[in-house]
N, C-alpha and C positions, 0 to 999 in steps of 0.2 A: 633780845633778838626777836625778829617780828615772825611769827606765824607763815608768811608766806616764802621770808629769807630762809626759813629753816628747810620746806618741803624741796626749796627751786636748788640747796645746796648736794641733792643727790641727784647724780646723773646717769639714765640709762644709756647705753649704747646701742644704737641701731644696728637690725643684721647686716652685714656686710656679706657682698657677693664677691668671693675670691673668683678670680681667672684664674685655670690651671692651666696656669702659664711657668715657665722656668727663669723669665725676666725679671722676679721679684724678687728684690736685694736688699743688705741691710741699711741702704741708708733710706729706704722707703719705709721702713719700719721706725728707724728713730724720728723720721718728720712726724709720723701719724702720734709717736708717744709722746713730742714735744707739742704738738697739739691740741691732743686731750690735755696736758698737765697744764696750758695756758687757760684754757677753758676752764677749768677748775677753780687757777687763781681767779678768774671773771666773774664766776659766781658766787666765789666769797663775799662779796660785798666790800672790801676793801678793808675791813674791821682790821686797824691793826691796835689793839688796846693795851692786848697785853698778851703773854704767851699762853693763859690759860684756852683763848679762841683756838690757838694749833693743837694744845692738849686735843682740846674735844674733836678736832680734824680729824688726829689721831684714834682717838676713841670710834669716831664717827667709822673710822675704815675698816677698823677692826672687829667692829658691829655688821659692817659687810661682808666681809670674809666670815665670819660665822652664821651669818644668815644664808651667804653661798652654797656653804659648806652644808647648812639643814636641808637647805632646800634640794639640794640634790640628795640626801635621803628621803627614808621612806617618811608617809607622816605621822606615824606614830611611831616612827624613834626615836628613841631619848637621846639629847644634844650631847657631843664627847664634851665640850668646854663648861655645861652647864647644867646646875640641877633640873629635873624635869619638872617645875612649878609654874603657879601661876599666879600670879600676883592678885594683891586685893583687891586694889585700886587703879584699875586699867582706863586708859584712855578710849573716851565712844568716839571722838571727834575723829578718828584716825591717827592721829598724829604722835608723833615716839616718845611719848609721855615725858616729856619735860616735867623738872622737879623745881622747887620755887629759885635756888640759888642759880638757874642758868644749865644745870647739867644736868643730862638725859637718864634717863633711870633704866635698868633692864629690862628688855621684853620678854613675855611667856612666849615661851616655843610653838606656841598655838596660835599665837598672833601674827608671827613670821611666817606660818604657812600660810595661814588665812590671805596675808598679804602679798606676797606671790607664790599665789596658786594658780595663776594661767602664765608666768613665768616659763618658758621653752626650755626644758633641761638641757635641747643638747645646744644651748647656745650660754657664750660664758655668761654669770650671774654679775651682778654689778659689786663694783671692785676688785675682780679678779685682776693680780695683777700680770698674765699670759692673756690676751688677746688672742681670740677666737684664729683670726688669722694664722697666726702662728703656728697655732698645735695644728689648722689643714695643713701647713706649711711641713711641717715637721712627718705628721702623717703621709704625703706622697714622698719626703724623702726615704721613709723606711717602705715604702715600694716600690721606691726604684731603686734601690736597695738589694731587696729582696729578687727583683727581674734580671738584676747585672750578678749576683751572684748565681741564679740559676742557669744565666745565660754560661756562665764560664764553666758549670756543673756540666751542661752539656757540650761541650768544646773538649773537655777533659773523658768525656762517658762514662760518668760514675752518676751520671741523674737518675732517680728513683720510676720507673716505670710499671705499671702493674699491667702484668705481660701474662696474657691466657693460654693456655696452652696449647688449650682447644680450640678451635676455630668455632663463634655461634651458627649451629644446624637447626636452628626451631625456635620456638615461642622463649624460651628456656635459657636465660644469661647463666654463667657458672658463677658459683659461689664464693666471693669473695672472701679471705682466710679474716678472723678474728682477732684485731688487734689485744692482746693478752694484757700488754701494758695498763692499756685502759677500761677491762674489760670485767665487769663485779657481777661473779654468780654464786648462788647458795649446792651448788651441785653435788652430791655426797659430802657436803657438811652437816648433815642431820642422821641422825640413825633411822630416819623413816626413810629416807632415800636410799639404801644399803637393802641388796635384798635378801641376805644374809638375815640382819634382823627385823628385816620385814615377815619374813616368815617366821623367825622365832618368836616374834609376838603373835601368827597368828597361831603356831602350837599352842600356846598359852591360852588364846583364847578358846579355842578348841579341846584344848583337854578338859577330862573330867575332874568332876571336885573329888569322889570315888567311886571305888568298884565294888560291886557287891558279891560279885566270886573270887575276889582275890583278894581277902581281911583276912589278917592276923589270926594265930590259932585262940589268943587270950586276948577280949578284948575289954576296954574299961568301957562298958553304954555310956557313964554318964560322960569321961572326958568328950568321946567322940561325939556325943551333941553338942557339946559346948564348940567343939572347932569346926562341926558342920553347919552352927550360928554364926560365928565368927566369918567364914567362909560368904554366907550368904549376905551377910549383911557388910562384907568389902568383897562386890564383886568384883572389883577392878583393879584387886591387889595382883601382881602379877605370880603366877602359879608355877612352883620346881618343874622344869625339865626332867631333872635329875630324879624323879620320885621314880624308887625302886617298885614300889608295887605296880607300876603302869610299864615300866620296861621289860625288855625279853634281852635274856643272853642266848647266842646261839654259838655253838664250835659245830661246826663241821668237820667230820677226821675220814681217813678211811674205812674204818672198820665198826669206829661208834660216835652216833651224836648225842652230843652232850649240849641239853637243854636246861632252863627256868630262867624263874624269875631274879630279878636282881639281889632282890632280899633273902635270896634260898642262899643257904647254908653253902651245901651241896647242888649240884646239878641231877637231873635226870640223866641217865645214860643209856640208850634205845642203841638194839646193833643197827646200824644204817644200811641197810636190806630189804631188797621188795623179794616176796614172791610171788609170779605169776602162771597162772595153770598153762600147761604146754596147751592146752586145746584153744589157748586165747593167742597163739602165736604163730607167724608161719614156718615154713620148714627149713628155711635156713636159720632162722634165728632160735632153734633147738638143736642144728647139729652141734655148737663148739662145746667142746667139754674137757675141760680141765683131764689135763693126763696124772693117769694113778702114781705115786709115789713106793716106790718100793724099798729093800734094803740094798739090792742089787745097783752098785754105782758103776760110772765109769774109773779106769784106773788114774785118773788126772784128779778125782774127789779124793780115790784111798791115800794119792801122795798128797794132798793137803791133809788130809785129816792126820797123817802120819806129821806131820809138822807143828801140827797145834798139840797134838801128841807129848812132841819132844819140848813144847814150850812149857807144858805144862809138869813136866820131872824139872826141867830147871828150874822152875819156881818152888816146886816142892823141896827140891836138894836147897837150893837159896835158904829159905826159913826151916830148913833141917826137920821136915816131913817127912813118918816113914811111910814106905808104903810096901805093903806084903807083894813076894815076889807073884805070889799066883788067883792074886786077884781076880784076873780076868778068865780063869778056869772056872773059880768059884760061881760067879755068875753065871759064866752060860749054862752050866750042870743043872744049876738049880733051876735057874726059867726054863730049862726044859722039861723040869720032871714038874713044874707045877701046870695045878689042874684046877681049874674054876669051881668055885661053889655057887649052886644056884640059892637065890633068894626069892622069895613071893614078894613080887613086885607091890603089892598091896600095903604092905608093909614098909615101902619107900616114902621117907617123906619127902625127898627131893626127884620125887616120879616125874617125866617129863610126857606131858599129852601129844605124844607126836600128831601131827598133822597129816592125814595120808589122804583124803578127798579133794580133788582140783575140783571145787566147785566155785572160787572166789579168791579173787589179791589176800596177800598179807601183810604186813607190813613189820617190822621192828621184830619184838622177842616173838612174835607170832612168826614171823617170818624164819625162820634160823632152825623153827621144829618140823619144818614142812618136809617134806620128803622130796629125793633128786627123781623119784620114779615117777611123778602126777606134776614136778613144777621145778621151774626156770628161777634159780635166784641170782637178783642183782644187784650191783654194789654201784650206786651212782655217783660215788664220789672215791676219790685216789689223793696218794701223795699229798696229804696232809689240807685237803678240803677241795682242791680241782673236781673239774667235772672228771667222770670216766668216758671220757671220747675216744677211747681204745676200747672198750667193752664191745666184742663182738653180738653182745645181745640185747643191743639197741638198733632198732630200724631209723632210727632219728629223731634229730635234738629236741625236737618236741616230745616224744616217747619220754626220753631223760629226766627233761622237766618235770614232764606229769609224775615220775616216781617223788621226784625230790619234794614237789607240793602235797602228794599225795601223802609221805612219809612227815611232814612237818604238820599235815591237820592230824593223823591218826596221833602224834606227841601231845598237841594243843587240846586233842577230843578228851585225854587222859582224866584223871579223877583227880589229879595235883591241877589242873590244869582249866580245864572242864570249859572250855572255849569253841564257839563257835566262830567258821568263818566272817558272819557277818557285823564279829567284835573284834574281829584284826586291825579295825581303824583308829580305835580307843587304845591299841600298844604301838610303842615304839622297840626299836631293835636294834641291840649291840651284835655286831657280827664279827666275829673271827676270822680271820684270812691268814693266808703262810708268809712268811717271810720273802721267799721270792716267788712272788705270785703274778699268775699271765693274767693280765689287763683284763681279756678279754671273758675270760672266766668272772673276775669280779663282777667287771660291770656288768653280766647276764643275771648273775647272782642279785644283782641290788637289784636291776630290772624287775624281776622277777618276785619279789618281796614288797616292791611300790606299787607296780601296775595290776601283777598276776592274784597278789594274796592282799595289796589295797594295806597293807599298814600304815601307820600315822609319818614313821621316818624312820629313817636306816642311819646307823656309824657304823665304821671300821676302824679298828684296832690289827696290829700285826699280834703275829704269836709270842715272838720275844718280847715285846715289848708288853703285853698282856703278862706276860712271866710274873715281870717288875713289878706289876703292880699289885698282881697277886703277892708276890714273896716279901716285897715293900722294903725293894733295893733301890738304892736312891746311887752307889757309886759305880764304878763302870766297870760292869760284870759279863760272862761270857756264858750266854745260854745252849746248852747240847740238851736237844728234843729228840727223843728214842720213840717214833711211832711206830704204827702197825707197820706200815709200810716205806717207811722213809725217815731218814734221820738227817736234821736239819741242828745247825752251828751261826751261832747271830753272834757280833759284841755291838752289847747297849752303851752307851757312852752321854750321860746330860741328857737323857730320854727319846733319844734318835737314834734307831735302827742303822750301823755304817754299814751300806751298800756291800763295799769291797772287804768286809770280815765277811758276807755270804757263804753259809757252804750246805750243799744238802746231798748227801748218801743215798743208793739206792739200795737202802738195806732196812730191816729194821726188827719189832717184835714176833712178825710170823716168819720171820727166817729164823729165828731161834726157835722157834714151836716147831717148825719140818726139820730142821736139823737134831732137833732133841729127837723126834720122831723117827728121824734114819736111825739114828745112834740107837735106841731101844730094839728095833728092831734086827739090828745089827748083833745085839747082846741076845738073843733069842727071846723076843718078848713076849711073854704069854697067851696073849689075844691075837691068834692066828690071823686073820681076817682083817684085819685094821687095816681102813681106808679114811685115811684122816682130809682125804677128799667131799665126803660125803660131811652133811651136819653131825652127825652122834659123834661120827670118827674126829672132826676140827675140835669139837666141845669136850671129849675126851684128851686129846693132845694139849689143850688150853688147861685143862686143870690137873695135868702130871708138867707141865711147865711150872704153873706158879705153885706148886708144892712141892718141888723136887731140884728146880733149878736154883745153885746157888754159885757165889764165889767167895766164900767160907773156905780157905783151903783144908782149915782144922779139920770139917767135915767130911772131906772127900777120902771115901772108905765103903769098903762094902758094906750096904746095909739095905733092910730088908726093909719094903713099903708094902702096902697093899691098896687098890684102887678099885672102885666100882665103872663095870659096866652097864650101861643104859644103850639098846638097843631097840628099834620099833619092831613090835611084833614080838620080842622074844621077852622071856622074863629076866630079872635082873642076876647080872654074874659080878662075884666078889674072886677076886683074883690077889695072888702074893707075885711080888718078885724081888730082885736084886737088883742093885745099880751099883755100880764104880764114878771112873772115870767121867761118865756121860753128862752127871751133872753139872759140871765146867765148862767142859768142850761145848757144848752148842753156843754157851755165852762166851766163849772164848771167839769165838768166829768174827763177832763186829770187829776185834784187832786182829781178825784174820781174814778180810773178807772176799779172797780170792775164789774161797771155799762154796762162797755164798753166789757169789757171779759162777762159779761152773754148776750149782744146782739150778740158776735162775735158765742155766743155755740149755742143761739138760731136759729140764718141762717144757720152755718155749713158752718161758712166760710174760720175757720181753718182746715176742715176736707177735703180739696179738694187737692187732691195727683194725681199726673199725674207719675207713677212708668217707664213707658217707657222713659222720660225724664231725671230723676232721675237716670238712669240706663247710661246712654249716657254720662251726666255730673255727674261724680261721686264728691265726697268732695276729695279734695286735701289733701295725708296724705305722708308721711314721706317717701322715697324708702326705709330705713333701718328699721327702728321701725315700720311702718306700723301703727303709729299713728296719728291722724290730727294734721299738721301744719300749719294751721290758725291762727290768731290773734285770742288770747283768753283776756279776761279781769277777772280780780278778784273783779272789781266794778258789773258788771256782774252777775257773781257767787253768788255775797250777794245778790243781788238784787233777783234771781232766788231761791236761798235757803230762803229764807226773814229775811236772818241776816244783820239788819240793824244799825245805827246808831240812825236813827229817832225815837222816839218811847222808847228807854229803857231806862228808870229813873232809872237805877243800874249805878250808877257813876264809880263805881269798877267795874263793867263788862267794862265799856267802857274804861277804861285807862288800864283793863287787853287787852283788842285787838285790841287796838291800839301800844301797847308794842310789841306785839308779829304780828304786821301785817307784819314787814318786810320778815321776816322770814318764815311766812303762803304764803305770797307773792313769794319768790324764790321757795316753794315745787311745789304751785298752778302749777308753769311754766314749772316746770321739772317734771310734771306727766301729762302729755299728752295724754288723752283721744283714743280707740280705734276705737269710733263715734260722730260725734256730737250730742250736747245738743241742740234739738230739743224743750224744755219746752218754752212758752211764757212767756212775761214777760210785766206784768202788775202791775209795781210798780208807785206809785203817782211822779208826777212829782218831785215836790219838795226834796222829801224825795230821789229819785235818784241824785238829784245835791248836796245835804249836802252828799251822800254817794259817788260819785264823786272825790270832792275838797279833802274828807276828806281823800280818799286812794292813792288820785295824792300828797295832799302836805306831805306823813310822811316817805315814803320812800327818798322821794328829798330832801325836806326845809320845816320842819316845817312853818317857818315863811312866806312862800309862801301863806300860806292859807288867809294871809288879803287879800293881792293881788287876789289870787282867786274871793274871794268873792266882792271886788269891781269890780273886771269887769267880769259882765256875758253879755254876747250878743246873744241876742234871732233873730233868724233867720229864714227862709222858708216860703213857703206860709201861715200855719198853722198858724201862729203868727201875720197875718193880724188883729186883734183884737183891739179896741182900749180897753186901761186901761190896758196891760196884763202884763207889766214891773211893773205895781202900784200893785196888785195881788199875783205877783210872789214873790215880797218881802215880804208882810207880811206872806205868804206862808208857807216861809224860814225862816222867824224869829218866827213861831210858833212853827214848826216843831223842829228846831236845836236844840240840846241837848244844856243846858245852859252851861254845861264842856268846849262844842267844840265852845262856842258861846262869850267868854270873851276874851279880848286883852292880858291880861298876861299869858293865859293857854298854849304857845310856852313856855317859861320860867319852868312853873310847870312841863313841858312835860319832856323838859332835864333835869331838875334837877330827876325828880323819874327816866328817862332813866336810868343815871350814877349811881346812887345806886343800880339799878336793876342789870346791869352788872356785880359790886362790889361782889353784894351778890352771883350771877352766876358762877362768875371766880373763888369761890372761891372749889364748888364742881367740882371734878375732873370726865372725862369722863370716863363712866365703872364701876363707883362707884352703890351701889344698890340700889333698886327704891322705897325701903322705904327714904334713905338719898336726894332722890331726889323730891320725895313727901314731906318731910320735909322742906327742901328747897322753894318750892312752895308756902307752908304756911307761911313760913317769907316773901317771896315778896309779898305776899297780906298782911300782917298784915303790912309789911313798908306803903305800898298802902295806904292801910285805913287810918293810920297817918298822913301821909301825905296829903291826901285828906282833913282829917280833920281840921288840920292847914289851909291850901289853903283856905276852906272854913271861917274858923275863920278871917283868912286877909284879905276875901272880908267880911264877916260883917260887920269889924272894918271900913271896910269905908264908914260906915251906908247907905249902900245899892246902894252907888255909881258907880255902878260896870260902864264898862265902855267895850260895847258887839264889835264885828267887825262888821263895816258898810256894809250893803249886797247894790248893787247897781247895777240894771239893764241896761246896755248902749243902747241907743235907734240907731238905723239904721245909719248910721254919711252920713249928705249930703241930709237928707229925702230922701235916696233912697230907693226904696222899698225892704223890706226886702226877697223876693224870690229870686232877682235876684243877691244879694250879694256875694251868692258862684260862681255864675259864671263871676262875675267882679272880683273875687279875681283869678280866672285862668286865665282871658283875662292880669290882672297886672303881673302874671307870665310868660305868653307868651310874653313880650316885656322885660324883662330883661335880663342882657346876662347868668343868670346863668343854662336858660334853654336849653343853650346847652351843656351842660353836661348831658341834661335826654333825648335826644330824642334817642330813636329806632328808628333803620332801619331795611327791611326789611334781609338785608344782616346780622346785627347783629342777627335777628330773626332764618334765617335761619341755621347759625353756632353755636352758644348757644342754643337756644330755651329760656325757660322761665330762664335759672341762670341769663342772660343778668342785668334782674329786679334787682339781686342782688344789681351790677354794679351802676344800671342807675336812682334810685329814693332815694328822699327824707328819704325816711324812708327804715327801717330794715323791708326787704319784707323778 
């Protein structure tokens, strides 16, 4: 075959000008195909020899369809049908390398581009067997396609329109929403984008490598170069958050702050008290003054105190105590006839330097020796770390502050300590807060620690939950906190504080210290003069409490003590006296605390309102609803209405609300108050930890409540007491409704639950409130049956009922119980998870308080 028959047998096709016309039909398409295919045979040549000439036809087409198919790739893609090579022996003449026997040999993929390379992609390549026409053809059918379905889209009105809302008023089109579908972003998928640890990287970078006033007492020189090598030569290793030597614990209480570092043992314990010279004050902020306590009561005090009286013969008769008929003769005879011995004060080694010159503030143990004649002392914090926004001897919230910071540098100045303000930025700080704690209080508190005193970052931890980690309870335990001034009831449950076990007392350790205080003087107590108003007089009543006060019943008997006097001015008096009964009864009073609410009405110590304060720190309420958003409890609630558990021998009232607590429980929360609930609450101790357990385990787990009730841990200064774990149980098992008190009543609970339900689901909503009142009547008449049975099954097993174990946990490690919550913040300042909670001032400054949402344990 000759050289020019071979080139003339491929044929290109010329572009063709479609008419977008609708006239084109198919038998204008088979003329045009039966055309080219004669034109094809024409150029053959006529060769008919033999079938190998059609072979190579065939060859010849399929060499075009793959040349097609390159060509419309890119040109350095490798062919899908062929290796990517190139031959050795290529034809220069142009031509498709013919091989000697007649048949065409493969081309390099580079020679096929080469060859058309000014070939028009979008027109079909030669031996396509779809004709260009065609696919226009095909293409305006799917748009007219496309035009008649949307036409029927709009006939129907379901067409997709993007409809503004806004009418355009200016330069300014509104912003079209983001298709999501199609729409690829890296947006907080990185930990740099997260400002959570954006900022924790930049603590890291920012902290120190070490401190040089805050090292160990024994140190090894040589390790510590080697890690301060180490250190420098990987700058970029990332550095503990958690490092105890650079953190600060702080509790705030009422009466003492309890300070250090993370790695202390112990905390410092400063009393939290300014004094300030009356000559630095004006005249109304030196009239208020605490009214003097005497033994002279009202007679609504003698009949309580006559009932805590008779509480305490039945308990002695109980455990078959004798007690001498004229004990109480004994005593008063002899404190009358006793008479002080003078000592030479010089000879004291626990001599106290009174402070008598108002020349200058004081603060802490300085503060407490100062005398009431030359200075004003104050307490700027209450009820378990709150600001005192009731102290009548504040002119304003900034006054406040200034004690609080001024009382936080005199701690930090100290010689464990030895800090200046202007190395507050180099510690971080774990902070203590109460259990139900006002918003608005915290966030002034962290305010005031980021902006005012400039530290590195702020956490909070609650109290009970500080407990835990102190005591290094890990199951779901019941914490009762005995402070100075308030007594507060958490159950921890999986390391979250439940809301609705909430309960906190207005009672606490200096109501046992006045009440011991009546009662002595009641007995004729030695020390004529005693105004345990004054400093000498509280610090003397403070150490005949914690020496005198017990619940040891063994012990309660006349018996003869003797006590030192320290007065300013005078030299020291050693004194004898007697005591009975007294040492119970005052500690008797938290499970009697009606005693305690008629001495608090008697001083008028609830009535003391500071409104300019009040005004400054308002209650944190809702931006929308304008109702308070504070942690509210519904243990609480009962406790303040005095719907309790304790106390009601209607078995059927008690399994009707507890059926229905959940549910009383969701409204409580969703009816949110337009002020706070201001009423005190003076419910017996006891009787608030069955009411407690009992609202924390029936929303949760029933069966939680054994667990509850074996681990209670009594904690705070308050509970200094010996005997009070031994006390507190038979308490509990007096008080506790026998219902809520037997091991099978989880069991009873669900079973009446499920048929309660049953009988429930069965009337429908809407129905009329006679059908519904009806209804009612059959779940109490189930009730009662059921109850009735229950009780039948525990007969039958002649009385072997078998109650839940109540168990007090005593302090673990003998450590003393005050300082518990603050070893349980120092164990979470050294774990890594507390870098997840600290604030910075930079997060403070861009969120403000939502940060909290963010950045704590619990649902702020």
């Amino acid at each position: 075959m000759s050289q020019e028959t071979r080139e003339s047998s491929i044929v290109y096709e010329d572009p063709i000008d479609i008419p977008l016309e609708e006239e084109d039909d198919d038998e204008e398409d088979e003329e045009d195909e039966q055309i080219g295919h004669s034109e094809d045979e024409e150029d053959g040549g006529g060769d008919d020899d033999d079938d190998d000439d059609d072979e190579d036809d065939e060859d010849d087409d399929d060499d075009g369809d793959n040349q097609g198919s390159e060509i419309l790739r890119s040109s350095t893609a490798t062919p899908i049908s062929r290796p990517n090579t190139v031959s050795e022996t290529g034809d220069t003449d142009g031509n498709d390398g013919d091989m000697e026997d007649g048949k065409r040999s493969p081309s390099s993929s580079q020679d096929r581009v080469n060859k058309f390379a000014k070939l028009d992609p979008t027109k079909a390549p030669p031996g396509k067997k779809v004709p260009l026409h065609l696919l226009e053809k095909r293409r305006l059918g799917r748009i007219k396609a496309a035009e008649e379905f949307a036409r029927k889209l709009k006939q129907i009105g379901i067409e997709k329109i993007e409809a503004n809302t806004l009418p355009p008023t200016g330069l300014f089109q509104p912003v079209l929403l983001i298709n999501q579908k199609n729409y690829s972003s890296d947006y907080l998928k990185k930990d740099e984008q997260v400002f959570a640890l954006r900022e924790r990287k930049t603590i890291r970078n920012n902290a120190q490598v070490s401190t040089v006033n805050n090292t160990p007492d024994v140190t090894d020189l040589k390790n510590s170069q080697t890690e301060a090598n180490d250190i420098i030569n990987n700058p970029d290793e990332d550095i503990d958050l958690s490092d105890a030597n650079t953190t600060i614990v702080i509790h705030p209480g009422s009466k003492f702050l309890k300070i250090g570092f993370a790695k202390d043992e112990t905390p410092t314990v400063i009393p939290c008290c300014t004094a300030i010279p009356k000559s630095e004050l004006a005249d109304k902020e030196k009239s208020p003054k605490a009214p003097k306590i005497s033994k002279e009561q009202s007679e609504k005090f003698e009949n309580e105190k006559l009932e805590i009286q008779q509480s305490f013969r039945d308990r002695m008769r109980y455990y078959k105590r004798k007690m001498q008929p004229n004990s109480r003769e004994q005593v008063l005879s002899y404190n009358k006839a006793s008479k002080p011995q003078i000592i030479d004060s010089k000879g004291d080694p626990q001599r106290i330097n009174w402070i008598l010159d108002g020349d200058k503030r004081y603060y802490g143990d300085e503060a407490i020796k100062c005398s009431l004649e030359k200075f004003v002392i104050r307490y700027p914090f209450h009820n378990g770390g709150s600001f005192n926004i009731s102290s009548p001897y504040y002119a304003s919230l900034q006054d406040l502050l200034s004690d609080v910071i001024k009382l936080l540098e005199h701690a930090f100045s100290m010689e464990k300590f030895n800090l200046t303000p202007s190395q507050f930025s180099q510690y971080k700080v774990v902070l203590v807060i109460p259990d139900l704690f006002e918003k608005s209080h915290v966030e002034l508190f962290i305010r005031t620690l980021l902006t005012e005193m400039q530290f590195q970052a702020v956490a909070i931890i609650q109290e009970s939950l500080a407990t835990c980690y102190g005591a290094g309870l890990s199951s779901s335990t019941c914490i009762v906190n005995i402070g100075a001034t308030q007594t507060s009831i958490a159950c921890i449950d999986e390391g979250t504080v439940l809301e609705n076990s909430l309960v906190n007392l207005n009672y606490g350790g200096d109501d046992i210290t006045k009440l011991f205080a009546i009662f002595l003087m009641q007995s004729a107590f030695p020390y004529k003069d005693w105004d345990i108003t004054s400093p000498h007089g509280w610090l003397l009543a403070e150490q005949l409490k914690k020496d005198f006060v017990t619940f040891q019943d063994a012990n309660v008997t006349v018996q003869l003590y003797n006590f030192n006097n320290r007065v300013p001015k005078a030299p020291l008096e050693k004194y004898e006296l007697k005591v009975f009964d007294e040492v119970m009864l005052a500690p008797l009073a938290i499970f009697y605390p009606e005693i305690i609410s008629t001495l608090h009405s008697t001083t008028k110590m609830n009535e003391q309102k500071n409104k300019i304060l009040q005004a400054q720190l308002p209650i944190s309420k809702d931006i929308f609803t304008e109702c308070v958003n504070d942690w509210r409890s519904y243990s609480q609630n009962d406790c303040l209405n005095g719907t309790l558990y304790c106390g009601n021998n209607n078995d059927v009232d008690v399994i009707t609300k507890i059926l229905d607590l959940p549910t009383k429980i969701e409204d409580f929360q969703n009816e949110a108050p337009m002020n706070p609930d201001m009423r005190k609450n003076y419910t017996p101790l006891e009787k608030a930890i069955v009411q407690s357990i009992t609202n924390a385990s029936i929303p949760l787990d029933i069966a939680k409540m054994s667990t509850f009730y074996s681990n209670i841990l009594v904690v705070g200064g308050g509970s200094n007491i010996p005997a009070l774990d031994f006390i507190l149980t038979d308490r509990i098992n007096i008080w506790r409704p026998r219902l809520l008190s037997l091991t099978t009543f989880p069991n009873f609970y669900k079973k009446v639950l499920k048929q309660a339900k049953d009988m429930r689901a069965t009337v429908k909503s809407g129905k009329a409130e006679e059908e519904e009142e009806e209804m009612k009547l059959k779940v109490d008449s189930m009730i009662k049956e059921e109850l009735q049975k229950y009780w039948d099954s525990i007969e039958a097993q002649n009385g072997n009922e078998h109650l839940l174990p109540v168990n007090v946990l005593p302090p673990p490690r003998d450590m003393d119980p005050s300082m518990l919550i603050w070893k349980g913040a120092s164990v979470l300042a050294q774990i890594k998870l507390v870098e997840e909670l600290y604030l910075t001032s930079t997060d403070w400054d861009i969120h403000g308080s939502r940060i909290l949402q963010y950045k704590c344990l619990f649902t702020y």
